[in-house]
LOBA-505027 format. One line per 3 residues: number of its first residue (from 1); their letters; for each residue x, y, z of N, C-alpha, C, O. Coordinates in nm, 4 decimals. Example, Ala and Ser with C-alpha at 12.3 -4.5 7.8 and 13.67 -1.06 7.14 Angstrom:
1	AS	1.3190/-0.5690/0.7800/1.2300/-0.4500/0.7800/1.3200/-0.3300/0.7800/1.4236/-0.3319/0.8465  1.2850/-0.2250/0.7080/1.3670/-0.1060/0.7140/1.2900/0.0030/0.7870/1.3409/0.1138/0.8039 .
//
This chain:
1	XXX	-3.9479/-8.8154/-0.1827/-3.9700/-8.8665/-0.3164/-3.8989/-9.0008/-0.3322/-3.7794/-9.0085/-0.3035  -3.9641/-9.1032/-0.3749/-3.9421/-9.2446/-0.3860/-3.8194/-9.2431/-0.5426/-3.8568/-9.2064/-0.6540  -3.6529/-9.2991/-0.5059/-3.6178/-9.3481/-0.5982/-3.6309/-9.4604/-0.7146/-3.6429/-9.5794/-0.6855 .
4	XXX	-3.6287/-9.4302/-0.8018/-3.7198/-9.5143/-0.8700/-3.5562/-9.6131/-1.0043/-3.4533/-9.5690/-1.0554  -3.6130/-9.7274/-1.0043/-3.4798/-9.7909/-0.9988/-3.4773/-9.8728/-1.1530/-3.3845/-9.9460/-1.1873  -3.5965/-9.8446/-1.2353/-3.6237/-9.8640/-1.3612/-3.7278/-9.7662/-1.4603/-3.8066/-9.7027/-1.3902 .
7	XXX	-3.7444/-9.7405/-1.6133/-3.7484/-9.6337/-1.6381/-3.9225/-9.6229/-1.6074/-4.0106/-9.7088/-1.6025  -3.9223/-9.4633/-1.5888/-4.0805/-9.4724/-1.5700/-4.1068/-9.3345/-1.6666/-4.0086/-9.2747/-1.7105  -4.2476/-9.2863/-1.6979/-4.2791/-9.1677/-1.7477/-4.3587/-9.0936/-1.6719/-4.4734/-9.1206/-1.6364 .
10	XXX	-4.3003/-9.0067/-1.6497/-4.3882/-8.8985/-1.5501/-4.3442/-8.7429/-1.5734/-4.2434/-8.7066/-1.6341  -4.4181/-8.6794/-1.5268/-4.3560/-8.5021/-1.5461/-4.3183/-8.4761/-1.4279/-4.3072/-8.3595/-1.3901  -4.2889/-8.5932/-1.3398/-4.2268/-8.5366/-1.1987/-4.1213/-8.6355/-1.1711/-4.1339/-8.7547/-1.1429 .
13	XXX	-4.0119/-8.5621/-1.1848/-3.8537/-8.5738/-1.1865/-3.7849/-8.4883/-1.0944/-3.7985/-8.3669/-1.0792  -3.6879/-8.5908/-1.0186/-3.6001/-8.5207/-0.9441/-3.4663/-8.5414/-0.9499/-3.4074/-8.6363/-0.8981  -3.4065/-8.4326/-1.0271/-3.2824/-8.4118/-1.1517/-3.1333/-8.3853/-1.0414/-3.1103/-8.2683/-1.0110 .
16	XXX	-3.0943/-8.4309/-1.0188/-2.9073/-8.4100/-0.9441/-2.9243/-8.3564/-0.8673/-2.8365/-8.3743/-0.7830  -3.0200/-8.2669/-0.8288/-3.0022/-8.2012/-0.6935/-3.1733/-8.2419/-0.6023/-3.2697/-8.2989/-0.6535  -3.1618/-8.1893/-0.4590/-3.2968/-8.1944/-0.4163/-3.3852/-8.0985/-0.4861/-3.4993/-8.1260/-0.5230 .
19	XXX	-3.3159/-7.9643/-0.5050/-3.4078/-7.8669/-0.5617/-3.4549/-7.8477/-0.6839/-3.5163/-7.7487/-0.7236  -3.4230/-7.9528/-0.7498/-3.4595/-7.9651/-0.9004/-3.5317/-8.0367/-0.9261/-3.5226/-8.1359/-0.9985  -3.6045/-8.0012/-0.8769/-3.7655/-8.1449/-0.8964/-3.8663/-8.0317/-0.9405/-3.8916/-7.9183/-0.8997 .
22	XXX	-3.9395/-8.1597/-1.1003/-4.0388/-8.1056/-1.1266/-4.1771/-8.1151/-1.0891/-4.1935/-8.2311/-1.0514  -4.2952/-8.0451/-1.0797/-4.4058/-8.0519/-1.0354/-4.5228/-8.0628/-1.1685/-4.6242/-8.1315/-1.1807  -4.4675/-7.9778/-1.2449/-4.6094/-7.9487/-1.3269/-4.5436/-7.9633/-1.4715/-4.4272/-8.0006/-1.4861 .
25	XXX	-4.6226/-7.9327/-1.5698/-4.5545/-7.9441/-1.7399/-4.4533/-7.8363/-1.7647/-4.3482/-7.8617/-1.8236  -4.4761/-7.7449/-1.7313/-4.4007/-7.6391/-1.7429/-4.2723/-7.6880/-1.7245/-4.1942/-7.7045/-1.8182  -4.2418/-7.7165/-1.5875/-4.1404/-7.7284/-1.5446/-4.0446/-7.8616/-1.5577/-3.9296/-7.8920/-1.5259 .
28	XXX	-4.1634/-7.9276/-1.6264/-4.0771/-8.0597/-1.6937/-4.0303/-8.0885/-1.8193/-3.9497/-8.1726/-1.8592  -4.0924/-8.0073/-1.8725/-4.1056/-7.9033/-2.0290/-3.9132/-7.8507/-2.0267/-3.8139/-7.9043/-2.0757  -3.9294/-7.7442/-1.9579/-3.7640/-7.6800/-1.9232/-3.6797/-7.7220/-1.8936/-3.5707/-7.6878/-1.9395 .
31	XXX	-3.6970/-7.8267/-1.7919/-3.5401/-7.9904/-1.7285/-3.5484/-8.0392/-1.8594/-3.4354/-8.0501/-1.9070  -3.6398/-8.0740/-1.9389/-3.5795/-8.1596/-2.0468/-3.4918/-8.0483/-2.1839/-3.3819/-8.0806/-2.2289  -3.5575/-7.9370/-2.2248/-3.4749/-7.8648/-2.2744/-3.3792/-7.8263/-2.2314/-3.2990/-7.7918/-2.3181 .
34	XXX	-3.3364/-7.8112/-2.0998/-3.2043/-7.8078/-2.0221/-3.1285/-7.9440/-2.0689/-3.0280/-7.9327/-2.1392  -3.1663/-8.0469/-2.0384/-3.0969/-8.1809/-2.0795/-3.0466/-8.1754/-2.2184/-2.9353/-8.2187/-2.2482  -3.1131/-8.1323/-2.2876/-3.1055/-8.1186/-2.4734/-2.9968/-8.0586/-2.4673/-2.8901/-8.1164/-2.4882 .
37	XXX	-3.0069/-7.9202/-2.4348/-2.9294/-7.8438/-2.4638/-2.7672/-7.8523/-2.3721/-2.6539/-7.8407/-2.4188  -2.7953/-7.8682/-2.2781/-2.6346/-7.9575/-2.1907/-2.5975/-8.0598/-2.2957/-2.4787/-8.0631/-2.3279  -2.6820/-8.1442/-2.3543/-2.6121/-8.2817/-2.4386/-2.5791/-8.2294/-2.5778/-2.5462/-8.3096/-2.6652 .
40	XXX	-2.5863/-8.0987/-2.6028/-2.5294/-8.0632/-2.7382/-2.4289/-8.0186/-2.7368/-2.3325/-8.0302/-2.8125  -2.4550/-7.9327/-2.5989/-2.3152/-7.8612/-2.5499/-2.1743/-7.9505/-2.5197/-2.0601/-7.9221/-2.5558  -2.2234/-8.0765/-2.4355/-2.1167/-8.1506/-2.4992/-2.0754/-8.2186/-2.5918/-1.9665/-8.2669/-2.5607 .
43	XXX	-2.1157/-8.2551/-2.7174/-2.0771/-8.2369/-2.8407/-2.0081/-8.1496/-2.9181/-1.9478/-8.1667/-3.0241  -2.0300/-8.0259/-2.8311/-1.9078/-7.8679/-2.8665/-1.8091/-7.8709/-2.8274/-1.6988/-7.8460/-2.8762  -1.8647/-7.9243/-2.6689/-1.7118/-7.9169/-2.6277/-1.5949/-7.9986/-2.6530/-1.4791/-7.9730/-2.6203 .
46	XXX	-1.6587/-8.1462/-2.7432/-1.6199/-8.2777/-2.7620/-1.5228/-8.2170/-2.9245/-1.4143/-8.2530/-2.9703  -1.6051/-8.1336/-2.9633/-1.5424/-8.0852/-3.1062/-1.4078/-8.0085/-3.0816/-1.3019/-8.0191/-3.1435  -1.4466/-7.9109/-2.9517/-1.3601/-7.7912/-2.9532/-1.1906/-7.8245/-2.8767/-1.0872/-7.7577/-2.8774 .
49	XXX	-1.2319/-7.9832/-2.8046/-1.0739/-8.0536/-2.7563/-1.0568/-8.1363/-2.8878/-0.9601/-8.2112/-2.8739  -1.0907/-8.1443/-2.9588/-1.0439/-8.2430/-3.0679/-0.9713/-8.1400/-3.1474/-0.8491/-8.1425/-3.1623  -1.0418/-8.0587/-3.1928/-0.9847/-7.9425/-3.2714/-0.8140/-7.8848/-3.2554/-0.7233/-7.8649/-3.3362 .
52	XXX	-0.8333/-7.8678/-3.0602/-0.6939/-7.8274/-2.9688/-0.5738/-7.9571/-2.9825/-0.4526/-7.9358/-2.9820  -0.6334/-8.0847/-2.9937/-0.5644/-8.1328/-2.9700/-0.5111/-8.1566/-3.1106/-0.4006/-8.2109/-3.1096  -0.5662/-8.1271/-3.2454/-0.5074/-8.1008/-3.3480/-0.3629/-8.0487/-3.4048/-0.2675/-8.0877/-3.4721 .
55	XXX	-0.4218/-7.9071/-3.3154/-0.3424/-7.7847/-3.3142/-0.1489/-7.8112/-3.2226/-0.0325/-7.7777/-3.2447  -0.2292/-7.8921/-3.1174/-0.1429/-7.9515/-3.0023/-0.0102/-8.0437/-3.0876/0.1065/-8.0348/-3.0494  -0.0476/-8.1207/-3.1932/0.0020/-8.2060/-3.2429/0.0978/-8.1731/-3.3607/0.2054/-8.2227/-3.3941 .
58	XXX	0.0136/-8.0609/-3.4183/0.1272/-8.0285/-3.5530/0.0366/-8.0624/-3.6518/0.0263/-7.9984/-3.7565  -0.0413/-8.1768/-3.6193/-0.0470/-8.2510/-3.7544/-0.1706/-8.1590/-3.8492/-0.2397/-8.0632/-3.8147  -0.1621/-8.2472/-4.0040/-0.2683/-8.1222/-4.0619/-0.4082/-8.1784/-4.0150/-0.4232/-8.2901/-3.9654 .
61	XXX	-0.5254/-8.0707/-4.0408/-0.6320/-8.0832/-4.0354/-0.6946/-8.1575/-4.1211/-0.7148/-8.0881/-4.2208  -0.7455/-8.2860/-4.1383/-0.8141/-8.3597/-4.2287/-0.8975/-8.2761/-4.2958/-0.9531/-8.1769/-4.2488  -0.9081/-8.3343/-4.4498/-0.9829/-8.2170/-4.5531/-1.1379/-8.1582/-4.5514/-1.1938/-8.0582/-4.5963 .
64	XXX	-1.1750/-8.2704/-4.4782/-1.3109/-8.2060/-4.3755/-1.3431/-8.1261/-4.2943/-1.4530/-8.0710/-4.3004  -1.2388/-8.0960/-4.1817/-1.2797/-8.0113/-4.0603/-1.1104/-7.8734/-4.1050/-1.0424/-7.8310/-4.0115  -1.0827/-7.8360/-4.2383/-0.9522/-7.7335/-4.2419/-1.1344/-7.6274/-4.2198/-1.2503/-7.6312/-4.2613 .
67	XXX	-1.0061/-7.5100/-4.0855/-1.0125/-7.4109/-4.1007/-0.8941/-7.2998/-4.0846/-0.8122/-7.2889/-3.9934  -0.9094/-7.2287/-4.1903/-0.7730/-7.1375/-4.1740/-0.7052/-7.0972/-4.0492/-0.5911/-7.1164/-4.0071  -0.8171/-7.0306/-3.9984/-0.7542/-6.9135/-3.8642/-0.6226/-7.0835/-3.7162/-0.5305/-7.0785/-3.6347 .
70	XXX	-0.7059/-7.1811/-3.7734/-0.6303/-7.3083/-3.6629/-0.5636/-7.3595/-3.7364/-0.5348/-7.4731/-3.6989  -0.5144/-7.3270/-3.8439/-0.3524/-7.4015/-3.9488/-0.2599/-7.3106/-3.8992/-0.1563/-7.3512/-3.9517  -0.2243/-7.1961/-3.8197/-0.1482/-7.1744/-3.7719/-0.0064/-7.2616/-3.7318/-0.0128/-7.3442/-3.6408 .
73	XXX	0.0712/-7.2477/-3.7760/0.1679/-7.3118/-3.6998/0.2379/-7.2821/-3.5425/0.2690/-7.1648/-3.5216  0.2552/-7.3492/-3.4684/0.2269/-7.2977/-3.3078/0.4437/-7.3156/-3.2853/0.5263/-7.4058/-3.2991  0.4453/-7.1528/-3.2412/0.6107/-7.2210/-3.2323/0.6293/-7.1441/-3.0533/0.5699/-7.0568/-2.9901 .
76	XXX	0.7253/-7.2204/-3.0322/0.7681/-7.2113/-2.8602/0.6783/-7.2639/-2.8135/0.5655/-7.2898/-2.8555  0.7777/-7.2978/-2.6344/0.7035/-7.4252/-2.5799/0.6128/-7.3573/-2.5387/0.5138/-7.4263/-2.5142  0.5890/-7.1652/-2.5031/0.4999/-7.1303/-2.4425/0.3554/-7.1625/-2.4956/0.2542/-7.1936/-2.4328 .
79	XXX	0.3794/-7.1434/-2.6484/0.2309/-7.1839/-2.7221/0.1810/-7.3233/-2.7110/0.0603/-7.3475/-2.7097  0.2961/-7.4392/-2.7010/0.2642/-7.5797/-2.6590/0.2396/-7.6195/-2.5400/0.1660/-7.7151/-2.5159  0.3111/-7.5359/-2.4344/0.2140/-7.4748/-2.3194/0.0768/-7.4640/-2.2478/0.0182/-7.5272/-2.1600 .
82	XXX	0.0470/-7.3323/-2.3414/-0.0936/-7.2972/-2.3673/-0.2052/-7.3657/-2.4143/-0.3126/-7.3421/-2.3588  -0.1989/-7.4903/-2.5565/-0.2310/-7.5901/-2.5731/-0.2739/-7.6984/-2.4818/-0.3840/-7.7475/-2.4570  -0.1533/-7.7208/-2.4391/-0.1765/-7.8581/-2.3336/-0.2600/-7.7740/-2.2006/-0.3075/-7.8834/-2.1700 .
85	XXX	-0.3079/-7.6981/-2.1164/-0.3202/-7.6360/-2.0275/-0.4986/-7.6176/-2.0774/-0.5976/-7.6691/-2.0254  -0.4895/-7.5281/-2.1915/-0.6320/-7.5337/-2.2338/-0.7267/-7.6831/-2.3012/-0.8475/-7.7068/-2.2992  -0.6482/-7.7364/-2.3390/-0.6751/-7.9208/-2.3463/-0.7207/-7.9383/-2.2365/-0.8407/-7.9430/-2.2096 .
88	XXX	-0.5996/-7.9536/-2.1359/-0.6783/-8.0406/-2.0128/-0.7875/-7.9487/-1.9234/-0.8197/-8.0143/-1.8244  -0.8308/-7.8642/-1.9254/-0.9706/-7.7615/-1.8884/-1.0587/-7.7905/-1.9455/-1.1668/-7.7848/-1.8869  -1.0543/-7.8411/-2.1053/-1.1597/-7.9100/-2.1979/-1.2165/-8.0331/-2.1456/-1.3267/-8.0761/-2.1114 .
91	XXX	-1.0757/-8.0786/-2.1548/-1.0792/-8.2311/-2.0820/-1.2167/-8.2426/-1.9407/-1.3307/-8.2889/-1.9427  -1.1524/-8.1903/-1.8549/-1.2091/-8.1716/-1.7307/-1.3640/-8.1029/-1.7593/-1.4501/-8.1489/-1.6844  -1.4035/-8.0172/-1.8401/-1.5129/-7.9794/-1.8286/-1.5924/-8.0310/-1.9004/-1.7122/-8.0109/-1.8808 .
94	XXX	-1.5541/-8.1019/-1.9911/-1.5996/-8.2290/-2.0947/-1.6573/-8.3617/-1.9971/-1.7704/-8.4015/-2.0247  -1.5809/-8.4326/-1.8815/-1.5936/-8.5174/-1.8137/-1.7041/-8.4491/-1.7143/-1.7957/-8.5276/-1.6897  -1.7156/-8.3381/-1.6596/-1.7865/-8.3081/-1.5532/-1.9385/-8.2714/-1.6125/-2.0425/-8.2729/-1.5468 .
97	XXX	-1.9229/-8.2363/-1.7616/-2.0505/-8.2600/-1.8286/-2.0882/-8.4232/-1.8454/-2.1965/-8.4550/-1.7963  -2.0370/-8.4928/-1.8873/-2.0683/-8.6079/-1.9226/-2.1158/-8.6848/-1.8049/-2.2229/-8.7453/-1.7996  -2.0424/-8.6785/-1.7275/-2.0786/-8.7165/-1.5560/-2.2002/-8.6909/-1.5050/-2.2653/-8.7785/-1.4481 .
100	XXX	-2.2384/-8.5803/-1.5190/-2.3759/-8.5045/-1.5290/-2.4505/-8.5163/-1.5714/-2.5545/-8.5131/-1.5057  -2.4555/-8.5402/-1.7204/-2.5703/-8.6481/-1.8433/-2.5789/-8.7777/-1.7574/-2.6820/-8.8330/-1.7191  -2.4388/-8.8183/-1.7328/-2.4777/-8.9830/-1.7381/-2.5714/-8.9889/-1.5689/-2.6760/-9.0534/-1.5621 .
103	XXX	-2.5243/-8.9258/-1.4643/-2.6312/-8.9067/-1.3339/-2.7898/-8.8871/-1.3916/-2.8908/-8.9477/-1.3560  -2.7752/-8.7834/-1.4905/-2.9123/-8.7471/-1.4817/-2.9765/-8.8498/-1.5839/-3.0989/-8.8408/-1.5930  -2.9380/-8.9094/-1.6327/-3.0248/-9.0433/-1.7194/-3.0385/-9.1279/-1.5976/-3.1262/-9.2135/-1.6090 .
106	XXX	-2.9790/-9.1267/-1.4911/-2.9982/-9.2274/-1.4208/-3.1252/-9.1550/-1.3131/-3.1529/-9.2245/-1.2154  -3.1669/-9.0817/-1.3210/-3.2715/-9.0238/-1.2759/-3.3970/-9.1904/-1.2993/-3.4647/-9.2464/-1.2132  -3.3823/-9.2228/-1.4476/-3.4299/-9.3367/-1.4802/-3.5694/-9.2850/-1.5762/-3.6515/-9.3587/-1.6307 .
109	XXX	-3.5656/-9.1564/-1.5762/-3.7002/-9.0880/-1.6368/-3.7036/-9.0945/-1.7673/-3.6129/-9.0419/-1.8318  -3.8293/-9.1728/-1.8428/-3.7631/-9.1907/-1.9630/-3.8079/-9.0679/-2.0452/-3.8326/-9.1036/-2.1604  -3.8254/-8.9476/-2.0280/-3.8163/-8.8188/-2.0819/-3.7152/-8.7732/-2.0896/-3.6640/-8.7319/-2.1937 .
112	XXX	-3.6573/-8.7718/-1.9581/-3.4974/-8.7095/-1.9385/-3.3931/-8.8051/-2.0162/-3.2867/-8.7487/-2.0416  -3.4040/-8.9470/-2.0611/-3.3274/-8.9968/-2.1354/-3.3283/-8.9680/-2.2582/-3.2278/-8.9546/-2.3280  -3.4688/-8.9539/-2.3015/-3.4679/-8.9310/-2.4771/-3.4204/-8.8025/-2.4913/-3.3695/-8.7746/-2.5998 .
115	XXX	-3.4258/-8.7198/-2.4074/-3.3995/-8.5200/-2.4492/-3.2400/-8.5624/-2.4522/-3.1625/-8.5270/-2.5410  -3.2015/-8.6533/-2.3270/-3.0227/-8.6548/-2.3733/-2.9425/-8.7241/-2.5055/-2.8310/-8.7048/-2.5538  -3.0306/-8.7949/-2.5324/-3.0238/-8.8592/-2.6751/-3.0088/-8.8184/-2.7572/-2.9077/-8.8191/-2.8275 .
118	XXX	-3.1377/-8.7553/-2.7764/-3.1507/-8.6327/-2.9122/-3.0672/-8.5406/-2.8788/-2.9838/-8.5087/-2.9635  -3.0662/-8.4768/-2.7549/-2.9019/-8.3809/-2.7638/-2.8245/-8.3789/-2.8035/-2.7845/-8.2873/-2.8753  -2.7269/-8.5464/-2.7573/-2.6387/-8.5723/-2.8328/-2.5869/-8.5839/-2.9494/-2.4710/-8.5552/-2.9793 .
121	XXX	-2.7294/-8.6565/-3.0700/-2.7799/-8.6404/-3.1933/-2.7590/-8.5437/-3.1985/-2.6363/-8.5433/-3.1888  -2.7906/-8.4426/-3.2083/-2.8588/-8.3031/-3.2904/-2.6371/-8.2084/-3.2503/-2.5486/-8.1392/-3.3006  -2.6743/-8.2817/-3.1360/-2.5147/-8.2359/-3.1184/-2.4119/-8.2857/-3.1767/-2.3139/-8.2145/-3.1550 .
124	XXX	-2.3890/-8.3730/-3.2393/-2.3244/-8.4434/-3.2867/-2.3061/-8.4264/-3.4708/-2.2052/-8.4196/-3.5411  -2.4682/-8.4237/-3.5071/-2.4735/-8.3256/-3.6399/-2.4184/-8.2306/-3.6739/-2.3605/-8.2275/-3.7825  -2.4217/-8.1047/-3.5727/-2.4301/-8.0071/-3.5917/-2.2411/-7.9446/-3.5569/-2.1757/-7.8610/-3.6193 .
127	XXX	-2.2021/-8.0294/-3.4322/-2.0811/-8.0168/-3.3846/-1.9714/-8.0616/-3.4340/-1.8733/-7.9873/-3.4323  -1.9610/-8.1992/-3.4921/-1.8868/-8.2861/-3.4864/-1.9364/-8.3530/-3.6097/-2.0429/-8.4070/-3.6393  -1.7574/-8.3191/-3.7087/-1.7383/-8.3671/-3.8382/-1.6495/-8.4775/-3.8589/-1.5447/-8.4887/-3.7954 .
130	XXX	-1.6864/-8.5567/-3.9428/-1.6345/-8.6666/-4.0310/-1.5448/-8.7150/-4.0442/-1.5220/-8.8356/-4.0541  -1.4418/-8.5829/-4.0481/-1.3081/-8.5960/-4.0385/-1.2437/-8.6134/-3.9080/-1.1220/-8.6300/-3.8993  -1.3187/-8.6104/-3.8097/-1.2647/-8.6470/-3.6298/-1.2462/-8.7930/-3.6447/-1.1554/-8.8612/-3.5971 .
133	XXX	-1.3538/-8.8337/-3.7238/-1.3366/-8.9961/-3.6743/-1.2274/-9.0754/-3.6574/-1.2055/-9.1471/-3.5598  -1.1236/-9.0545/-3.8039/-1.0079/-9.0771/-3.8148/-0.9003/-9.0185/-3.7461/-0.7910/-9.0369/-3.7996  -0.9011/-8.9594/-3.6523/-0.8197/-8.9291/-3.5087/-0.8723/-8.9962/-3.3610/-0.9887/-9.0121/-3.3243 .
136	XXX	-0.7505/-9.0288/-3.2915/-0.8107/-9.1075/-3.2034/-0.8000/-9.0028/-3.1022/-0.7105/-8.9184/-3.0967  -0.8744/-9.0123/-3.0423/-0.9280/-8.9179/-2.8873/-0.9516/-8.9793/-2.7736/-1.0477/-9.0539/-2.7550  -0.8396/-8.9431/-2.6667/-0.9215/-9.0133/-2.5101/-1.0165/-8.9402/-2.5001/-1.0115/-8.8215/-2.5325 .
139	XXX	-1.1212/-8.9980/-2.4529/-1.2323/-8.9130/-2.4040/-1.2942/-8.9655/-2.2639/-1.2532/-9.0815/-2.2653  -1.3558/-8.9537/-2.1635/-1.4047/-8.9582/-2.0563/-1.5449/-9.0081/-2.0152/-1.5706/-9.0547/-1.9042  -1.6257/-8.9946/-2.1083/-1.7284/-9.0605/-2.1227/-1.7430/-9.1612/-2.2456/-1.6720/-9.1597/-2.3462 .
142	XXX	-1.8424/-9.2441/-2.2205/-1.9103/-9.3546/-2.3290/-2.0033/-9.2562/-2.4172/-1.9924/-9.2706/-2.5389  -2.0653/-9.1888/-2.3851/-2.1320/-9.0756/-2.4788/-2.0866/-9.0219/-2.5703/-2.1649/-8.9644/-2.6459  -1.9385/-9.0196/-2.6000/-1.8749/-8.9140/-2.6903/-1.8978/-8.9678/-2.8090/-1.8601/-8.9102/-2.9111 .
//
C-alpha cells in the first residue's frame, strides 16, 4: 500500500498498524468511530488529570467544576503520594493517546482527520469545563 503524503479521501486506510487497513465501508465506517471515540476519550482523560492535579494542590475547585466527593482534604504524604503516582499514569496515558491521534491523522486520510476533530469537539463539550481554563496544565500534546 502506497504512503500517501497529502490529504486524500478514500475508504481505504491504513491506520498505525499493518493490520488495520480498511477495505470496504463497513470497515471504514468503524476506524473512524474508533478515532471519534479514542479523541473523546482523551478529553476524559485530559479532564480526569486536571481534576487530580487539583486535588494534588490543595487548592479550591473553581465554582464551575466543585464536586463534593474531590473537596476532600488529602492529609499525609501517603495520600500526596498516591496523587502524584496516579497523575503521572494519567500523564503517560494521556501522551500515549495523543501520540496515537496525532500518528493516525498523519495517516493523511481526510476522514480519519475530521472523526479526530469532532472527537475532540464533542470531547471537549462534554468532558472539559470552563473552569479548567483558568488553571495552567502541562500537557503533552497540542490537541489538549
Amino acid at each position: 500500500m502506497m504512503m500517501h503524503m497529502t490529504f486524500y479521501w478514500s475508504r481505504k486506510v491504513n491506520l498505525l498498524i499493518v493490520s488495520w487497513q480498511t477495505q470496504d465501508w463497513t470497515d471504514y465506517l468503524l476506524t473512524l468511530l474508533a478515532c471519534l471515540i479514542v479523541s473523546a476519550f482523551y478529553q476524559f482523560i485530559e479532564n480526569r488529570r486536571i481534576r487530580l492535579k487539583l486535588i494534588g494542590t490543595g487548592k479550591p475547585f473553581p465554582s464551575e467544576i466543585q464536586t463534593p466527593l474531590l473537596q476532600q482534604k488529602l492529609t499525609g504524604n501517603g495520600a500526596k503520594l498516591g496523587v502524584k503516582v496516579a497523575g503521572a499514569i494519567l500523564f503517560g496515558l494521556s501522551s500515549a493517546i495523543g501520540y496515537l491521534l496525532m500518528l493516525s491523522v498523519m495517516s493523511f486520510n481526510g476522514g480519519v482527520f475530521v472523526a479526530i476533530i469532532v472527537g475532540l469537539t464533542v470531547g471537549y463539550f462534554f468532558f472539559r469545563n470552563e473552569g479548567e481554563d483558568s488553571i495552567l496544565v502541562d500537557t503533552s500534546c497540542a490537541c489538549a
